[in-house]
N, CA, C and O of each residue as an XYZ file, in Angstrom:
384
protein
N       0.855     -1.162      0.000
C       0.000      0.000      0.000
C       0.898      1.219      0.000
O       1.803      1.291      0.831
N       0.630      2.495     -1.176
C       1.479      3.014     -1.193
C       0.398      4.556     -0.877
O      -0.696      4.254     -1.354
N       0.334      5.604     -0.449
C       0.023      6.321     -0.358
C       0.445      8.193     -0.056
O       1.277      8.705      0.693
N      -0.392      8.702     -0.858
C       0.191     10.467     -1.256
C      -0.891     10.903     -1.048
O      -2.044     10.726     -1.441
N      -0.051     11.862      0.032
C      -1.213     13.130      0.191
C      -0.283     14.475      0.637
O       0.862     14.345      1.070
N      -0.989     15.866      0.454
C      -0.258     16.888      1.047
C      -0.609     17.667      1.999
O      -1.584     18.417      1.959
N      -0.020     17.572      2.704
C       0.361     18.105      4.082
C      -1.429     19.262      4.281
O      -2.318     19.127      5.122
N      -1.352     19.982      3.467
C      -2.378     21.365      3.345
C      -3.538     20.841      2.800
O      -4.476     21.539      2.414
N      -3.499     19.545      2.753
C      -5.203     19.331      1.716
C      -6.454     19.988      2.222
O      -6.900     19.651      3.319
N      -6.925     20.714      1.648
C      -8.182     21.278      2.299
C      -9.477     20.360      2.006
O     -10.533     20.663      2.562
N      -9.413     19.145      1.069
C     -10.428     18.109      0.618
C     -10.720     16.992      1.564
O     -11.755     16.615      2.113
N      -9.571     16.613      1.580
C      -9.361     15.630      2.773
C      -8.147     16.107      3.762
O      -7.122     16.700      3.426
N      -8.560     15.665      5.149
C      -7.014     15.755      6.130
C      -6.327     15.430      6.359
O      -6.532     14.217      6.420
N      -4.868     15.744      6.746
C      -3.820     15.093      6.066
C      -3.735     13.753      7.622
O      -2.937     12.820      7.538
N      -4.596     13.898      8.802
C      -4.769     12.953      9.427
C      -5.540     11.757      8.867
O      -5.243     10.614      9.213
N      -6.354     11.969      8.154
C      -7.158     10.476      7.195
C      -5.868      9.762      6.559
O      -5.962      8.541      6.438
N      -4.514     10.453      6.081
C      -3.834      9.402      5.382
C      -2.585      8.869      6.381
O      -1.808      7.952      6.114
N      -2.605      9.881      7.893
C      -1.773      9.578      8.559
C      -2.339      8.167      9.338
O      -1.453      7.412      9.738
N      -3.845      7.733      9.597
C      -4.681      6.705     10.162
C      -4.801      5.561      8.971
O      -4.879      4.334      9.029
N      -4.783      6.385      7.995
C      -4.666      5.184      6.886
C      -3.746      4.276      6.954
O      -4.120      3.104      7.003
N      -2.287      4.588      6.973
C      -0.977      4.351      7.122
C      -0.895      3.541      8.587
O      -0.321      2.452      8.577
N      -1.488      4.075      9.928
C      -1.288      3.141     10.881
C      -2.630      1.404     10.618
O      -2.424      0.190     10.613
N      -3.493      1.999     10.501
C      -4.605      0.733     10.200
C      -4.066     -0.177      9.083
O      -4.034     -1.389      9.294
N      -3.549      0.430      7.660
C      -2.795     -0.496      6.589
C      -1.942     -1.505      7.448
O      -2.065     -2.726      7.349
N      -0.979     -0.809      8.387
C       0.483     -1.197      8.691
C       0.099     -2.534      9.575
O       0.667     -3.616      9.428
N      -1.125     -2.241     10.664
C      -1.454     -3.187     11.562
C      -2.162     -4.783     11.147
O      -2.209     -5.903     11.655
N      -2.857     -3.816      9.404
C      -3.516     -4.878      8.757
C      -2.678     -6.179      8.141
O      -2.814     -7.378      7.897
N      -1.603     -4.962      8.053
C      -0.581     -6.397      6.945
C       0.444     -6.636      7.748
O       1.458     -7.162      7.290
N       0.321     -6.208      9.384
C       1.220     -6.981     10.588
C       2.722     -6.051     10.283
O       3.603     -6.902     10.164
N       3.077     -5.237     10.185
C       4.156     -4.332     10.137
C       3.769     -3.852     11.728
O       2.755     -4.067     12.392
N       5.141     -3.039     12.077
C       5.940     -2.724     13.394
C       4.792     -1.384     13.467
O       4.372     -0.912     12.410
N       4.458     -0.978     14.453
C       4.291      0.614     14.786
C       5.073      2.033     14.120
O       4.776      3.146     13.686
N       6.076      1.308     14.325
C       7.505      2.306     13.967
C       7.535      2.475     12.348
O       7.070      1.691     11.521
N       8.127      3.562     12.143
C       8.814      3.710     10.374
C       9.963      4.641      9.899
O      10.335      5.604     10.569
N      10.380      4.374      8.974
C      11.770      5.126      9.055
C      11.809      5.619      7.729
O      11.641      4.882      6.758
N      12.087      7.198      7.624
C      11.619      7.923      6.454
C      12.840      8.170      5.577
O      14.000      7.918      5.901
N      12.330      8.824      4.143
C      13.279      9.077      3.388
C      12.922      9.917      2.651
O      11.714      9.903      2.414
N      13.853     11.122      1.889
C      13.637     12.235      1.696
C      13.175     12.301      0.369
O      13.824     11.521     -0.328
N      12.161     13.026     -0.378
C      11.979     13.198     -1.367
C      11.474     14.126     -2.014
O      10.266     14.135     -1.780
N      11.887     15.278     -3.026
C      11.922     16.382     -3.363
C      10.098     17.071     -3.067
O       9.104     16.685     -3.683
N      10.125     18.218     -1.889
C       9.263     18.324     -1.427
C       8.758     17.674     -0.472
O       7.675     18.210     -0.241
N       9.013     16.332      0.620
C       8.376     15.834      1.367
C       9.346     15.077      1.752
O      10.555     15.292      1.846
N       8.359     13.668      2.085
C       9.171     12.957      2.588
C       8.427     11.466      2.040
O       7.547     11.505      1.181
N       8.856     10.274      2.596
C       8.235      8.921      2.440
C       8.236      8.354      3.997
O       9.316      8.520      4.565
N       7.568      7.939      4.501
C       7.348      7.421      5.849
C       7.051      5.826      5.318
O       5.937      5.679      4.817
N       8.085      4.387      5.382
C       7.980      3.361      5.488
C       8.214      2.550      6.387
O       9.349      2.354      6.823
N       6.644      1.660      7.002
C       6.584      1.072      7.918
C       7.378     -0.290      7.951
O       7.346     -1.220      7.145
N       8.184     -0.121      9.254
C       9.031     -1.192      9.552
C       8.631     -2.692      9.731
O       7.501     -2.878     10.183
N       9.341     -3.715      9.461
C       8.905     -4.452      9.591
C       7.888     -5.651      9.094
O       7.705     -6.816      9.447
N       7.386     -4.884      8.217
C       6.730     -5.341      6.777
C       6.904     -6.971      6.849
O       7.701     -7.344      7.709
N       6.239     -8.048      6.027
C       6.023     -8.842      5.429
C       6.466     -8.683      3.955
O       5.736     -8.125      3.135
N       7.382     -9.062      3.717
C       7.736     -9.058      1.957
C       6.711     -8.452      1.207
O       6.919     -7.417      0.575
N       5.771     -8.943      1.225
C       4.397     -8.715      0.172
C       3.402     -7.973      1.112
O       2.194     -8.209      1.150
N       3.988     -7.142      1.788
C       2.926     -6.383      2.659
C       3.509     -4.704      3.168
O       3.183     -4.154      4.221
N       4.209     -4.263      2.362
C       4.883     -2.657      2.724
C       3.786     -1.545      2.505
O       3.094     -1.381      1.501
N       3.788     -0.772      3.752
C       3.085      0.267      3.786
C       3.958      1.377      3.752
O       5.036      1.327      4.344
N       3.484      2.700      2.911
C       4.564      3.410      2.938
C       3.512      5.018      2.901
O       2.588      4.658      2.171
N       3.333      5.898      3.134
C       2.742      7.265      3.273
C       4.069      8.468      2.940
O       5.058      8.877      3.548
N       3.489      8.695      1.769
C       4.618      9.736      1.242
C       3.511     10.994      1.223
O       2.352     10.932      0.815
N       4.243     12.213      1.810
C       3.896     13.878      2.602
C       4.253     14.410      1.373
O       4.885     13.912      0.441
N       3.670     15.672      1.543
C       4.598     16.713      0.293
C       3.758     17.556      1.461
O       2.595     17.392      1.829
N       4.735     18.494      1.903
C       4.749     19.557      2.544
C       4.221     20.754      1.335
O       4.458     20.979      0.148
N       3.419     21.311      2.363
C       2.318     22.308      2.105
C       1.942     22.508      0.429
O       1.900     23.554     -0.218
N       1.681     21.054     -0.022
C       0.452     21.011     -1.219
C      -0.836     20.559     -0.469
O      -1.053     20.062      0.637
N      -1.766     21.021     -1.759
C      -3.194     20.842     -1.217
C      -3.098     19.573     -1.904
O      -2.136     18.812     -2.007
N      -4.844     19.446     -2.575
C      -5.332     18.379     -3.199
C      -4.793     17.985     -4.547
O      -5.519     17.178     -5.127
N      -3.924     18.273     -5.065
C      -3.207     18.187     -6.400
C      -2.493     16.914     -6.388
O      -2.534     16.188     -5.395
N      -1.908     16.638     -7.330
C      -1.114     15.406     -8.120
C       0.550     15.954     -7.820
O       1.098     16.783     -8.546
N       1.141     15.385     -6.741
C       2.310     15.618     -6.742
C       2.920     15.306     -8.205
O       2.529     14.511     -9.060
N       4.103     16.275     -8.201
C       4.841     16.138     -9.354
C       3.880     16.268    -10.859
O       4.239     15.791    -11.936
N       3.053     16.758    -10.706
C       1.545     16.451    -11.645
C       1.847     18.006    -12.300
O       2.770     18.628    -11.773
N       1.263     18.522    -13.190
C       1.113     19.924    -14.390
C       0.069     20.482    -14.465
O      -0.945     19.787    -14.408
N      -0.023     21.616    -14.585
C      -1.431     22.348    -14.882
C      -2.422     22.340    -13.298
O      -2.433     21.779    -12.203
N      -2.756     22.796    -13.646
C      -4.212     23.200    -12.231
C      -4.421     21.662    -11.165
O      -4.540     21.881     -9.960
N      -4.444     20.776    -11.448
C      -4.643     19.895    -10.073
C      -3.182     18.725     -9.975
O      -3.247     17.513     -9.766
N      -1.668     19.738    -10.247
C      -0.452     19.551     -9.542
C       0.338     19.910     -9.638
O       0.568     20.814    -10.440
N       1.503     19.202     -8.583
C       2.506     20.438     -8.425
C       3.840     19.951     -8.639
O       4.551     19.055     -8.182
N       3.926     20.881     -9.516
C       5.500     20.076    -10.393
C       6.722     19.962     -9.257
O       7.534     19.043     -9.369
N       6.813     20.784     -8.318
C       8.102     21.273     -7.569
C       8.158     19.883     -6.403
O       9.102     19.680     -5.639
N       6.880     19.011     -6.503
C       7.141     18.211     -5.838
C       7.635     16.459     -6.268
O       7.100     16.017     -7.285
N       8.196     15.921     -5.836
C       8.771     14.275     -6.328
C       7.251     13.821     -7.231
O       6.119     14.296     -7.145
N       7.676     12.961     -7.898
C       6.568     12.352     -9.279
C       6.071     11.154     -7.913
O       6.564     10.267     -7.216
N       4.840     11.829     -8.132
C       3.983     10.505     -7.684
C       3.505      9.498     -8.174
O       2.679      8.737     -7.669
N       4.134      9.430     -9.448
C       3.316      8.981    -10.516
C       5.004      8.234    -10.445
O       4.834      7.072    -10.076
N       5.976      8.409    -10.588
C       7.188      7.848    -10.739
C       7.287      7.216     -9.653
O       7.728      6.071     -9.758
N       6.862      7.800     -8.012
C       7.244      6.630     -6.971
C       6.176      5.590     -6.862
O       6.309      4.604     -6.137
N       5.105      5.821     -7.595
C       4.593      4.552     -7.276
C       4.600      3.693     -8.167
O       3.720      2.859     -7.955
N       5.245      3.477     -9.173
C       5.791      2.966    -10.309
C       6.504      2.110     -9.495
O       6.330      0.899     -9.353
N       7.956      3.388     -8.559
C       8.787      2.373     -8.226
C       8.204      1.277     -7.247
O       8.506      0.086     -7.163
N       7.473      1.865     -6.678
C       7.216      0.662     -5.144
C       6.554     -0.732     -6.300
O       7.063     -1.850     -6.386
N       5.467     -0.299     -6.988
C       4.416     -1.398     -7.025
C       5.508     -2.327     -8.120
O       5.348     -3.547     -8.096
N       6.679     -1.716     -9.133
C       7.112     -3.055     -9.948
C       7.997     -3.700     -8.820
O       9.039     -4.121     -9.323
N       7.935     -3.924     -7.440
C       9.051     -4.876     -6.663
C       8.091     -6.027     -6.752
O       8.595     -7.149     -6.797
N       6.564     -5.900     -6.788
C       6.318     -7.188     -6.701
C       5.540     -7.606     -7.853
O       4.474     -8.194     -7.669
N       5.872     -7.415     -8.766
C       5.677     -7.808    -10.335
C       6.324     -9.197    -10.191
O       7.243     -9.613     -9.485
N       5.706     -9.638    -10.896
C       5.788    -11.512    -11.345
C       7.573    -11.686    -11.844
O       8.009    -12.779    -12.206
């Protein structure tokens, strides 16, 4: 489970994806804990402990709203990491 949201969303709160991220983590038996990594505009928060086939990960982009990280035109924001590129990367680890 890979999940993006920004920090400022005025649509949804950025606590719905921070509860998302603990309920995912507990669902697929990962640690409490997570250990982050930096990414242009935000960050990635990945929960420790994981099951091979079970990583939860909640990636921030500091103070975007409801837009398409790394996204163009009116609903995103280029200045932030491709959301569209990190979840590319996460989801081909468990490609056949």
């Amino acid at each position: 489970m890979i999940i993006f949201h920004g920090t400022t969303d005025p649509v949804i709160s950025y606590t719905c994806a921070t509860d998302a991220q603990s309920k995912w983590a507990a669902r697929n038996g990962c640690a409490t804990t997570t250990h982050s990594v930096t990414v242009t505009g935000g960050h990635c928060d990945y929960s420790d402990g994981c099951p091979a086939d079970g990583q939860v990960v909640l990636c921030s982009f500091d103070n975007m709203s409801h837009v398409w990280a790394g996204g163009t035109g009116t609903f995103g924001d280029a200045t932030k990491a491709s959301a569209t590129d990190l979840g590319w990367s996460f989801f081909k680890q468990y490609a056949w």
